[in-house]
Structures are given as structure tokens and as C-alpha cells.
N, CA and C of each residue as an Amber inpcrd file, in Angstrom:
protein
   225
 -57.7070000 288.8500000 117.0440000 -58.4260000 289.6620000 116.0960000
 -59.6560000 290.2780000 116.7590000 -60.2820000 291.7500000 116.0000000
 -61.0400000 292.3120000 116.7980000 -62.1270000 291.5860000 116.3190000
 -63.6140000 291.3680000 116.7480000 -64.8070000 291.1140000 116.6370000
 -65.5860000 292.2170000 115.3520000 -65.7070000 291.0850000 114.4120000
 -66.6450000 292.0210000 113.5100000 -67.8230000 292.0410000 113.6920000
 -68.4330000 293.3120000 114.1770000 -69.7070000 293.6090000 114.5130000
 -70.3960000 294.2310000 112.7840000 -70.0900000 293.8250000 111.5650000
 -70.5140000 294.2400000 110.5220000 -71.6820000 293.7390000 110.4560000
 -72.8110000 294.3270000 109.6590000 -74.1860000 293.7110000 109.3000000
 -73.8070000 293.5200000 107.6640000 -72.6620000 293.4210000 107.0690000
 -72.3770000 293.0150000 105.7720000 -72.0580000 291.3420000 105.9410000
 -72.2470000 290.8590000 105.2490000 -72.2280000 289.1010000 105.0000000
 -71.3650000 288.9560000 103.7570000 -70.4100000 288.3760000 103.8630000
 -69.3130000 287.7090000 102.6790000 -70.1300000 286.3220000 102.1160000
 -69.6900000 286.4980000 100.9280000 -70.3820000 285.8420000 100.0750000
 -69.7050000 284.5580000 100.3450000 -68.1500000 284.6530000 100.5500000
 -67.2700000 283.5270000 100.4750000 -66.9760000 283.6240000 102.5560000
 -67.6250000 283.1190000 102.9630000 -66.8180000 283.1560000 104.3330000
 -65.3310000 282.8200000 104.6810000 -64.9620000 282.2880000 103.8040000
 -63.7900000 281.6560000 103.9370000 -62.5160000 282.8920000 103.8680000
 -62.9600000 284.0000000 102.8000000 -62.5620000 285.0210000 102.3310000
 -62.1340000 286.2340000 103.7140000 -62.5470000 285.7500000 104.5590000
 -62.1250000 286.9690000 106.4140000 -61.0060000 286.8140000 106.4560000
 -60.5330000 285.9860000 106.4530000 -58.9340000 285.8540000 106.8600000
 -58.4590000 286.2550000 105.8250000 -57.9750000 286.3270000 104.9380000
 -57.9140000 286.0260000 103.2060000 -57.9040000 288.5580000 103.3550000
 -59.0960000 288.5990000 103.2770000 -59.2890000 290.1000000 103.7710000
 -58.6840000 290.9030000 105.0690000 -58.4210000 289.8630000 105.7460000
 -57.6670000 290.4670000 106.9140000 -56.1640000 290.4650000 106.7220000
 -55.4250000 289.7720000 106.3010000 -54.4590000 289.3710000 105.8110000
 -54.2170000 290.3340000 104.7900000 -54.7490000 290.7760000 103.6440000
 -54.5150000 292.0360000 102.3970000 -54.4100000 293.1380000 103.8360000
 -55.6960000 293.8190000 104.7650000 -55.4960000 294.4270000 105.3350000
 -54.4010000 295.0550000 106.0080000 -53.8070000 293.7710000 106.2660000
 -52.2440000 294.1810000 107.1950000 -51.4200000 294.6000000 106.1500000
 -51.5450000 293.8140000 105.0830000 -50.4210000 294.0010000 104.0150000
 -50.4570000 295.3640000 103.7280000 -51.8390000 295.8670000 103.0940000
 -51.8040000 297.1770000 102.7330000 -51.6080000 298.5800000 103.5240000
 -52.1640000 297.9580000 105.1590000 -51.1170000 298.8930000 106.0050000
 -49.5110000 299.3760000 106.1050000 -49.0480000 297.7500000 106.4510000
 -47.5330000 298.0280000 105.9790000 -47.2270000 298.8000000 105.1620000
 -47.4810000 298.1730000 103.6710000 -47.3320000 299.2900000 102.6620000
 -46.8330000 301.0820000 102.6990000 -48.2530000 301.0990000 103.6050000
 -48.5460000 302.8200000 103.5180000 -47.3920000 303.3610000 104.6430000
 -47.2780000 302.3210000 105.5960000 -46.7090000 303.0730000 106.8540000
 -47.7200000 303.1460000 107.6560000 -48.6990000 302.9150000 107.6610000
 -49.9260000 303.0070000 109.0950000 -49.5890000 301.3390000 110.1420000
 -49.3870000 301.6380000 111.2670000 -49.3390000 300.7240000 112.3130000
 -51.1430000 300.1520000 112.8390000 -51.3900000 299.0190000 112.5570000
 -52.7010000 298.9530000 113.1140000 -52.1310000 298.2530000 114.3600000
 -52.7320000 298.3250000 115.7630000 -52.9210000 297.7500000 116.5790000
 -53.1120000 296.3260000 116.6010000 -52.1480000 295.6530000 117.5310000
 -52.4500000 294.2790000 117.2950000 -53.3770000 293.7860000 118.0380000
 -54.4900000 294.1010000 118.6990000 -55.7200000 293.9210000 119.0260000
 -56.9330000 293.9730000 118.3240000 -55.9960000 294.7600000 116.9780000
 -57.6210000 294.9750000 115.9030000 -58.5140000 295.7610000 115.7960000
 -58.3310000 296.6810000 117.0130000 -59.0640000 297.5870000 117.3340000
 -58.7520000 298.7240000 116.3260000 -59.3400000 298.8950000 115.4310000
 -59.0230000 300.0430000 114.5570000 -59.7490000 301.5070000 115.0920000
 -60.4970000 301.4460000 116.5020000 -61.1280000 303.0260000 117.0770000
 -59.9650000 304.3350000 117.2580000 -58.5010000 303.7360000 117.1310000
 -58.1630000 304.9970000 117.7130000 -56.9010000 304.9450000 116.3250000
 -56.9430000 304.4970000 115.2420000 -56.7920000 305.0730000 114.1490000
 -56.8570000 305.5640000 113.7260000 -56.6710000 306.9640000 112.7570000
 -57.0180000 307.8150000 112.3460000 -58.1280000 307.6690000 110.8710000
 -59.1110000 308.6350000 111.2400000 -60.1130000 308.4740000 110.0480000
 -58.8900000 307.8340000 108.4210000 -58.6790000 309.3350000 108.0670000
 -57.6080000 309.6000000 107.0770000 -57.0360000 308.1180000 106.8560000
 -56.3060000 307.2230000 107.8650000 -55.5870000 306.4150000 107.6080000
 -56.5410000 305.1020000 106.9110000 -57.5460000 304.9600000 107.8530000
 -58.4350000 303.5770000 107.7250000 -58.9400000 303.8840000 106.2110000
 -59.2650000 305.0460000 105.7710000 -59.8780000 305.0140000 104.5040000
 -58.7640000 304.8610000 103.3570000 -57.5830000 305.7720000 103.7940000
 -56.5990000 304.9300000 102.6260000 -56.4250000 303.5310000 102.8600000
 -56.5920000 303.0810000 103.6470000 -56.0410000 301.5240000 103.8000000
 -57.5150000 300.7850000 102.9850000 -58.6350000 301.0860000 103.2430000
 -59.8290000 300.7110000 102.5100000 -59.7380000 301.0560000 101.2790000
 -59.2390000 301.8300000 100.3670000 -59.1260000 302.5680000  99.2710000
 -58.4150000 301.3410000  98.6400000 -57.2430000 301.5690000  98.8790000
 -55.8550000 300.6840000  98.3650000 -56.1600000 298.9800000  98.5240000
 -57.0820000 298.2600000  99.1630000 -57.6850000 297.2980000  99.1430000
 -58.3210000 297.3820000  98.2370000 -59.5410000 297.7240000  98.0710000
 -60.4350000 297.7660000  96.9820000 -60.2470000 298.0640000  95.5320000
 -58.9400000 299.1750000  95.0880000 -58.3240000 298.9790000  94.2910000
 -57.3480000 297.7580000  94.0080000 -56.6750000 296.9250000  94.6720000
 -56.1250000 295.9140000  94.5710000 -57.1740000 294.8560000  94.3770000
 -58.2350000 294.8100000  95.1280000 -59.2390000 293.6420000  94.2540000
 -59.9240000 293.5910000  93.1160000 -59.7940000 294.8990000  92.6040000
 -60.3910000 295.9200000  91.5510000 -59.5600000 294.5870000  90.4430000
 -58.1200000 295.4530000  90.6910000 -57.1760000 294.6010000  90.2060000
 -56.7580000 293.1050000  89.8450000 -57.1410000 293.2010000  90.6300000
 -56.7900000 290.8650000  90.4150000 -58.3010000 290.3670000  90.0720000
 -59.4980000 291.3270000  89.9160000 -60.5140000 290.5670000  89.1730000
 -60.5110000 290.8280000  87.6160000 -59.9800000 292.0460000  87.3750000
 -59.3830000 292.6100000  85.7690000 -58.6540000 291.5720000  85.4430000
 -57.7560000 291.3780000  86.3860000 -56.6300000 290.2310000  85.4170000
 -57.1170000 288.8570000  85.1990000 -57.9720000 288.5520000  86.4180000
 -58.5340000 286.9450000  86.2510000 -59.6340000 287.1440000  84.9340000
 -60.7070000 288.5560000  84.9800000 -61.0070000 288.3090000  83.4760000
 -60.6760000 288.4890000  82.1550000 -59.1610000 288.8760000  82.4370000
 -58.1100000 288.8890000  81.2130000 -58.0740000 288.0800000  80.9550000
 -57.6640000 286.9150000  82.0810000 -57.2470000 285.3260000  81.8500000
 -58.1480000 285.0240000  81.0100000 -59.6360000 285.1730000  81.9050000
 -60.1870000 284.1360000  81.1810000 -61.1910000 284.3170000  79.6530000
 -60.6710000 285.9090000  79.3370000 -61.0440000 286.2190000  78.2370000
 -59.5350000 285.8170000  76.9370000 -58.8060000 285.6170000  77.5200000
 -57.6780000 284.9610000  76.8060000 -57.1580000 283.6470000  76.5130000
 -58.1100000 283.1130000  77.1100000 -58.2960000 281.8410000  77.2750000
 -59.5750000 281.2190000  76.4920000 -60.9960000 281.5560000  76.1580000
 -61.7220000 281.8520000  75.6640000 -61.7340000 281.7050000  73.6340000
 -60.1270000 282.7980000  73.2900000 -60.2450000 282.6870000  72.1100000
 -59.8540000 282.0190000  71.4410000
């Protein structure tokens, strides 16, 4: 895996792998090949941001439903 040089901090550390792991998935998905070095520099802009897009909508997603749960759970 490549070295994250981010100045962002995860709340859950545990959660990198967990995020790296959706990452690949949501590549597959699209059809974008990431490098198995991790190196995402010679990716295309276009691609990395749909792949960021389609993540963030998918977590969008499974936090809606967990507070479905637990607003259904609740009454």
C-alpha cells in the first residue's frame, strides 16, 4: 500500500483498511484499474474523483440506513 501523506486524521483508525478496501471495490465497479502499488499519481484526475464520489455516496448510504435502524428501533 501507498504511504498516506494526508494531514486528515480518522476518527476511527481502525477504519484505513476498512476505506481502502471500499476503495478497490468501488474502482472495480467503475472499470478504473488502480495500480497495485497505490500510487494513484498517474491516474487520471476524472477517474480518482469518480471513485471518491461513489465512496462517499455509499457511506452517505449505510449511515441513512443505520439511522433508519435505529430510528426504527426507537419506536
Amino acid at each position: 500500500m501507498a504511504r498516506n501523506n494526508s494531514s486528515n486524521t480518522l476518527v476511527v483508525p481502525q477504519a484505513s483498511n476498512a476505506l481502502d478496501q471500499l476503495k478497490y471495490e468501488v474502482a472495480q465497479e467503475l472499470g478504473i484499474a488502480i495500480p497495485q502499488d497505490g500510487y494513484m499519481g498517474n491516474v487520471a484526475t476524472r477517474d480518482t474523483g469518480a471513485i471518491g464520489g461513489n465512496i462517499t455516496r455509499r457511506l452517505v448510504q449505510i449511515a441513512e440506513q443505520q439511522l433508519a435502524g435505529q430510528a426504527g428501533q426507537a419506536k
